[in-house]
C-alpha positions in Angstrom: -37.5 -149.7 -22.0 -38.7 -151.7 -18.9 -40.8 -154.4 -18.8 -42.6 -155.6 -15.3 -45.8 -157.4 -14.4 -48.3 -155.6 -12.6 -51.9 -155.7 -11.9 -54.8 -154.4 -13.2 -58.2 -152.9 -13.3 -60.7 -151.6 -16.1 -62.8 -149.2 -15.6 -66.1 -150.3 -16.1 -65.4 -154.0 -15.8 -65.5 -156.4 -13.0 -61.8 -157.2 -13.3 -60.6 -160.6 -11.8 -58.9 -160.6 -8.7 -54.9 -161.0 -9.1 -55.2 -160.1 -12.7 -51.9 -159.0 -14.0 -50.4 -157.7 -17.5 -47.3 -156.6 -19.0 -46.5 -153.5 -18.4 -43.4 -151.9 -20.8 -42.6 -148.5 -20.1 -41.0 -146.8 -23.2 -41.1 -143.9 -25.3 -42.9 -143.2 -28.7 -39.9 -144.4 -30.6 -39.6 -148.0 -29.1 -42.5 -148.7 -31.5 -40.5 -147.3 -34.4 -37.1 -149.2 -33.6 -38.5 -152.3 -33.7 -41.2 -151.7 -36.4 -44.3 -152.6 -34.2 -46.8 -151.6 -36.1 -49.7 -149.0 -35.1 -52.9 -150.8 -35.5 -55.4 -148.1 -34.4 -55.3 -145.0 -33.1 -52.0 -142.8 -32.1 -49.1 -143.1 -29.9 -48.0 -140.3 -27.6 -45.6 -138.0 -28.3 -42.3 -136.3 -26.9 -44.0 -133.4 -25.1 -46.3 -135.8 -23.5 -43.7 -138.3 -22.7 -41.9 -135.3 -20.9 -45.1 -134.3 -19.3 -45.2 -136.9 -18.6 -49.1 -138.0 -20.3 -51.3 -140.0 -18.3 -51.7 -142.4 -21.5 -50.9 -145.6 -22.8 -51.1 -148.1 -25.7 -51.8 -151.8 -25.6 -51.2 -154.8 -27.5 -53.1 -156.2 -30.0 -54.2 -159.3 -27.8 -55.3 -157.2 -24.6 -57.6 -155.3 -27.1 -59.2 -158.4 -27.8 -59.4 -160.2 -25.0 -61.0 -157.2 -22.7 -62.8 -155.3 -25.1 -64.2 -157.7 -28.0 -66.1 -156.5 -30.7 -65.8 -153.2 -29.4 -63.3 -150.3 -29.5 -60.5 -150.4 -27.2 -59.2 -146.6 -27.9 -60.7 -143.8 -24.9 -61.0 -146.8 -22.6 -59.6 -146.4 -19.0 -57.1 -148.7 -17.3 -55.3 -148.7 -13.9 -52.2 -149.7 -12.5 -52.7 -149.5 -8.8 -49.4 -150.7 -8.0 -47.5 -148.8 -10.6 -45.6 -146.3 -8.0 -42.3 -145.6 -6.3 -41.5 -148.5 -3.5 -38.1 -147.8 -2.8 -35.8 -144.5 -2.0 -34.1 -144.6 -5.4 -37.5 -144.8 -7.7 -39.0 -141.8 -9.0 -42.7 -141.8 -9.4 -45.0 -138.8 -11.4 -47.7 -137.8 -9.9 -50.9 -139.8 -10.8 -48.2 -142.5 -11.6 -51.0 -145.2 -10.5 -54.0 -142.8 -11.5 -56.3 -144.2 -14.2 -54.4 -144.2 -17.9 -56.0 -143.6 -21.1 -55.9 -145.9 -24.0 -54.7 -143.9 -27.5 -53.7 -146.4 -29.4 -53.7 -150.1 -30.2 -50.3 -152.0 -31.6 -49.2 -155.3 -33.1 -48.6 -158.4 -31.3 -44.9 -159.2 -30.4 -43.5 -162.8 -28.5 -43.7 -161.5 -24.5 -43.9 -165.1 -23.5 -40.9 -166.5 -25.1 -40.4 -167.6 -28.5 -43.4 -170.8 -28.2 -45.6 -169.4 -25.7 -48.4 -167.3 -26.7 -48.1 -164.0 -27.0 -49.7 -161.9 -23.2 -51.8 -159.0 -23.1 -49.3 -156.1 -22.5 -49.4 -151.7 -22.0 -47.0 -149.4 -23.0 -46.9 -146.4 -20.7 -44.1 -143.6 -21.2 -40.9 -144.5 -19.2 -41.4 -141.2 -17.5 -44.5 -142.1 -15.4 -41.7 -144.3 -13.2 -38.7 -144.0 -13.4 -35.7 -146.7 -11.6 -31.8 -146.2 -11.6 -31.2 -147.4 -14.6 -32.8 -147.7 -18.4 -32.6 -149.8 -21.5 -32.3 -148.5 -24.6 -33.0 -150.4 -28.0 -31.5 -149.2 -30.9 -32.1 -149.7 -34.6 -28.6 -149.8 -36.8 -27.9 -150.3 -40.4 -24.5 -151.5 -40.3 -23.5 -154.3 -37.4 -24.8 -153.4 -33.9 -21.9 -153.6 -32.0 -19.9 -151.4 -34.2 -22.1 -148.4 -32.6 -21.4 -149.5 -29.4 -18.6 -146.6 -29.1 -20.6 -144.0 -30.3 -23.8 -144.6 -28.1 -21.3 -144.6 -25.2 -19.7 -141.5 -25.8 -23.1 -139.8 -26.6 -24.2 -140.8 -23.2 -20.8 -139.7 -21.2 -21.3 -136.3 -23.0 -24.1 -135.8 -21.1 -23.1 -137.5 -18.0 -19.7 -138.6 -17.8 -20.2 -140.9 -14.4 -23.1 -142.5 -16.3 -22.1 -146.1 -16.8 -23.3 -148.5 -19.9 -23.0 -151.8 -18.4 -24.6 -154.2 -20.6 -25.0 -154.5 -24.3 -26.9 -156.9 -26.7 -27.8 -157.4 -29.9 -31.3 -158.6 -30.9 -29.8 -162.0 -32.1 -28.3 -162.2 -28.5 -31.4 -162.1 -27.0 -33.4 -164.7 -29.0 -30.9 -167.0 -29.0 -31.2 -166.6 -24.8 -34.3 -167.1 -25.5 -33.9 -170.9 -27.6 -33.8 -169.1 -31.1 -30.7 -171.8 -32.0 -32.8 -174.3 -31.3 -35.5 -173.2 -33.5 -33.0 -172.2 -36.2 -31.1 -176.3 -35.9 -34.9 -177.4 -36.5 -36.0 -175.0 -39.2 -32.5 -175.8 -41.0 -33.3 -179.6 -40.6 -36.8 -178.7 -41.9 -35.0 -176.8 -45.2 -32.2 -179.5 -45.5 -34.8 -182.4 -45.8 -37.5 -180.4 -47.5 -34.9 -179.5 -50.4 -33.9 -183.2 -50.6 -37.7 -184.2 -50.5 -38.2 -181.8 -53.6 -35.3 -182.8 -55.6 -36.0 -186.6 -55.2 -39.6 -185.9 -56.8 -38.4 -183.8 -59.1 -36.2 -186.9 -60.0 -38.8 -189.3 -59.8 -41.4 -187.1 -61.9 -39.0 -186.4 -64.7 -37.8 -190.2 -64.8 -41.9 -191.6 -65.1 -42.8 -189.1 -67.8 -39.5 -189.5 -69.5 -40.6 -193.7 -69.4 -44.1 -193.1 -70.3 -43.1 -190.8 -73.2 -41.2 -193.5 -74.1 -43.6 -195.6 -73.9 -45.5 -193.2 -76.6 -42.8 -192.8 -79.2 -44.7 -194.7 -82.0 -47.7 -192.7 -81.5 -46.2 -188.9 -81.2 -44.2 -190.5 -84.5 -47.5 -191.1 -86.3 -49.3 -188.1 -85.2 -46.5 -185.8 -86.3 -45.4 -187.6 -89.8 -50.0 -187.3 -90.4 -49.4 -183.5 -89.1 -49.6 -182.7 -85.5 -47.5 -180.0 -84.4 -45.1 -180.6 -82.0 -47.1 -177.5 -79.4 -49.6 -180.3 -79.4 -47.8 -183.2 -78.7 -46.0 -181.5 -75.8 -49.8 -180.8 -74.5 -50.8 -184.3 -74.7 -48.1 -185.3 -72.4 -48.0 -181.9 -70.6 -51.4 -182.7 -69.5 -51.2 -186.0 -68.4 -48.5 -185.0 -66.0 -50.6 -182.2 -64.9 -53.2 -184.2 -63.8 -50.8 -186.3 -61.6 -48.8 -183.0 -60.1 -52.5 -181.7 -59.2 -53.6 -185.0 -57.1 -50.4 -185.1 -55.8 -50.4 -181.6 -54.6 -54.3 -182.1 -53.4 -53.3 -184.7 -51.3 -50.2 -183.0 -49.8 -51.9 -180.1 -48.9 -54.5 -182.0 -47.1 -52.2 -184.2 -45.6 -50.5 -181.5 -43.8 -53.2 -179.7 -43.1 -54.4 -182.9 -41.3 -51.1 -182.8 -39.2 -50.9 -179.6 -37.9 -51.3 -181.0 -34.4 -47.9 -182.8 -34.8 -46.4 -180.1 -36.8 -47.3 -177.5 -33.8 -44.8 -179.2 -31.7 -42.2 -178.4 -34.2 -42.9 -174.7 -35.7 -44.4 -171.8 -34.7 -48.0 -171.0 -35.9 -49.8 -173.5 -38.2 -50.2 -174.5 -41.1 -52.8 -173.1 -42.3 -51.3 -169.7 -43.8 -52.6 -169.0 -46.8 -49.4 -166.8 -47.3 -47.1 -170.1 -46.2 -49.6 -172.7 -48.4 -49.7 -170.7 -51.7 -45.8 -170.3 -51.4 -45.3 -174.3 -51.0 -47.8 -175.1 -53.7 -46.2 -172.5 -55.8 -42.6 -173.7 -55.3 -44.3 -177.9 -56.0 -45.7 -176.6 -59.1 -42.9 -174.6 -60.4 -40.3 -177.8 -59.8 -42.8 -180.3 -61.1 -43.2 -177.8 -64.7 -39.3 -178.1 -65.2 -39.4 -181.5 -64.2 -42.1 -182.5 -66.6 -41.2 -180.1 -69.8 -37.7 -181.7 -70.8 -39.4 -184.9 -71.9 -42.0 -183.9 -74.2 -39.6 -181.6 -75.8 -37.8 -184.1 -77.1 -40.3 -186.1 -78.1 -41.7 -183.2 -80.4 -37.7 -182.5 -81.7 -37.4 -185.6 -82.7 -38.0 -186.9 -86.5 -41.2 -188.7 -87.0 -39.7 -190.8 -89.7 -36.8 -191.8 -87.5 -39.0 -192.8 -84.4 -41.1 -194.9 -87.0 -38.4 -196.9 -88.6 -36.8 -197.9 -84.6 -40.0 -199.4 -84.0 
């Protein structure tokens, strides 16, 4: 896998002068190996790849932001500059010819990890080849434990074939400021957790006051006749009422400081994946927060509670 910036034109559209894209030359397993998923369309194959095809795929980004509304697959793109320069490159012939488009992709970070993501083609590695090649591998066990295997498969075909570098994915992002963004998400998570816990506190200690508060009369409903399901609702529902304008107003809150949250996370905030899992989580806290008091006020003896008033 190589990844280089080179310019480009559309047939069919007045392209911009000095426009330039990412251009990843890999085969039809890259996509596989690091479970980019196939949008639209098809990627090429290993007889084509050995061919090699005059094809490539794109991003999901470049399909929207040169052919909107419409369909990007069949569409025609060129890499003018996409040849052999030096004595040690190996170019296929039509190397810079015009490419087809088969198929469209997911997005993936090209920019870095906080820059948004660049419209980028993947042609097969074949169409220009260098003096040396990247490959990515997918592992189930730790990476670096198939280090000595990968090596020995490529010495068994070439023996004076050197491996000289070798990173893992986690390598790579953290190169690329991924501790960072892990120290802030962990601060996020350490402060979030202590946020929730202190309501949690604070929620069970008012109801547990305000049932309190209502001894005398659960006493006097239960000793006429009530059953204890419906004193439970009575303050059940009074505490729902408070959890649900709290949650209102969180909700909107945050969604009113996305701007400043921007700065801090990737995205916004206004997943509805991300928003029903917070609320979700509020909710869930708040019910086991809120339940222990009104069941003991419905355990309790009604006769009891009305003689210690």
């Amino acid at each position: 896998m190589e990844d280089v910036r080179q310019s480009l034109e559309i047939m069919g559209q007045n392209t911009e002068k000095g426009l330039m894209v990412d251009v990843q030359q890999t085969s039809g397993e890259y996509f596989t190996a690091l479970s980019i998923p196939l949008l639209k369309g098809r990627l090429w194959s290993e007889v084509e790849t050995e061919r090699p095809a005059r094809l490539a795929v794109i991003n999901q980004e470049m399909a929207r932001r040169f052919w909107p509304g419409r369909d990007a697959i069949g569409q025609r793109i060129r890499l003018p500059n996409f040849t052999a320069f030096t004595s040690w490159m190996l170019a296929a012939k039509g190397s810079n010819d015009w490419l087809e488009i088969v198929g469209v992709v997911g997005d993936t970070p090209n920019r870095g990890l906080r820059e948004p993501v660049a419209p980028a083609v993947y042609v097969p590695y074949t169409l220009l080849m260098g003096d040396s090649m990247e490959l990515v591998i997918r592992t189930e066990s730790a990476p670096l434990t198939m280090v000595r295997t990968v090596r020995e498969q490529i010495h068994s075909i070439d023996p004076g074939q050197p491996v000289a570098k070798t990173q893992t994915a986690e390598d790579l992002l953290r190169a690329e400021g991924w501790a960072r963004e892990q120290f802030v998400a962990s601060l996020f998570l350490v402060f979030g957790a202590l946020a929730l816990a202190l309501a949690a506190t604070g929620l069970y200690s008012v109801i547990s006051y305000a049932t309190a508060l209502r001894s005398r009369e659960f006493g006097i409903r239960m000793a006429l006749g009530a059953e204890r399901s419906h004193v439970m609702g009575l303050v059940l529902t009074s505490a729902a009422k408070t959890v649900g304008v709290g949650v209102v107003i969180g909700v909107a809150l945050s969604v009113a400081s996305n701007s400043l949250l921007a700065r801090w996370i990737a995205g916004n905030v206004f997943d509805p994946v991300m928003l029903g899992v917070v609320i979700v989580m509020l909710l869930a806290a708040s019910g086991l927060a809120a339940l222990l008091p009104p069941r003991r006020a419905a355990s309790g003896d009604p006769i009891r509670v009305l003689r210690a008033e």
